[in-house]
N, C-alpha and C positions, 0 to 999 in steps of 0.2 A: 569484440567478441562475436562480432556477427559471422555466421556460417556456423559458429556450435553447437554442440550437442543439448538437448531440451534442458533447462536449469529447472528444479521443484523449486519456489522462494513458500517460506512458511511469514505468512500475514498473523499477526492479531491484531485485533478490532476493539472498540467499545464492548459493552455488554448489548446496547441498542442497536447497533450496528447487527451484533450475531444472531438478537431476537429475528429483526429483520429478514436476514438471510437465511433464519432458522436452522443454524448450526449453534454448537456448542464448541467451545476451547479456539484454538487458532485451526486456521484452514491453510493451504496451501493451492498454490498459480503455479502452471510450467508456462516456459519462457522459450520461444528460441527466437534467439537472437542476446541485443544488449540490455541486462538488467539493472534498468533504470526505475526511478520514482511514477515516471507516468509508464513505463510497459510491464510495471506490477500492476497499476492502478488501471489501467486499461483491460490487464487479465482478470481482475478480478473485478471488475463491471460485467465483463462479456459471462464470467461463469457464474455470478450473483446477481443479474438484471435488474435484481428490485432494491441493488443499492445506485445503480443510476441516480444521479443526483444530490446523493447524502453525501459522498464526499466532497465530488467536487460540482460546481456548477453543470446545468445541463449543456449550454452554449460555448459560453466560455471558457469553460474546463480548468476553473481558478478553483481553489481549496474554497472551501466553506467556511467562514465566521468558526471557531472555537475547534478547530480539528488543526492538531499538528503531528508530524511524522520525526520518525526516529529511526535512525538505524545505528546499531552498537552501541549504542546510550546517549551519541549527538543526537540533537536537536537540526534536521535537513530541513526543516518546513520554509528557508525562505531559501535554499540554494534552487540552483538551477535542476528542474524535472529533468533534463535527459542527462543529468550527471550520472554518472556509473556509481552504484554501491557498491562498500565493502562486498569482497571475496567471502565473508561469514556469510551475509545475508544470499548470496546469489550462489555459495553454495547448500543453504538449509539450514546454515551449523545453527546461525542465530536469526531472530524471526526481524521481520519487518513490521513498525509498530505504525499504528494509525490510534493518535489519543485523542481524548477529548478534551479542553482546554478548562480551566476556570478561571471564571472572569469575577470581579468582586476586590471590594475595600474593607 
């Protein structure tokens, strides 16, 4: 998809996440180029700075303990970050999710 036109991807977050960032409801990333798991995730570091780090590490850029990603209702948290997502999410229709996990017995 690279050379195309700017994609909006619509993100939702945790609630702490949004506090964070000091938005409300889901936000939205433009993209140009391929939209993938990390060139969401990288858009919306660069437009949100003071989640640097809550998702994924600062260094090595691995997901964080208790945070998993979803797009279309799959569970993507262990596929490959520069897979391509559904055509829903990379055209807006449906959001790119970042959840928070629960751990517990």
């Amino acid at each position: 998809m690279t050379g195309a036109s700017i994609r909006t991807v619509r993100v939702s977050m945790p609630a702490h996440l949004r506090t964070l960032a000091g938005v409300s409801g889901d936000v939205t990333v433009d993209l140009d180029g391929d939209v993938t798991r990390r060139s969401v995730l990288d858009a919306l570091e660069t437009k949100y700075p003071m989640l640097r780090g809550t998702i994924r590490e600062h260094v090595s850029r691995e997901r964080r303990p208790f945070l998993r990603f979803f797009a279309c209702g799959e569970d993507i948290t262990h596929k490959s970050p520069d897979d391509p997502l559904p055509e829903e999410i990379a055209s807006g229709a449906e959001a790119f999710y970042v959840i928070g996990a629960i751990a517990g017995g």
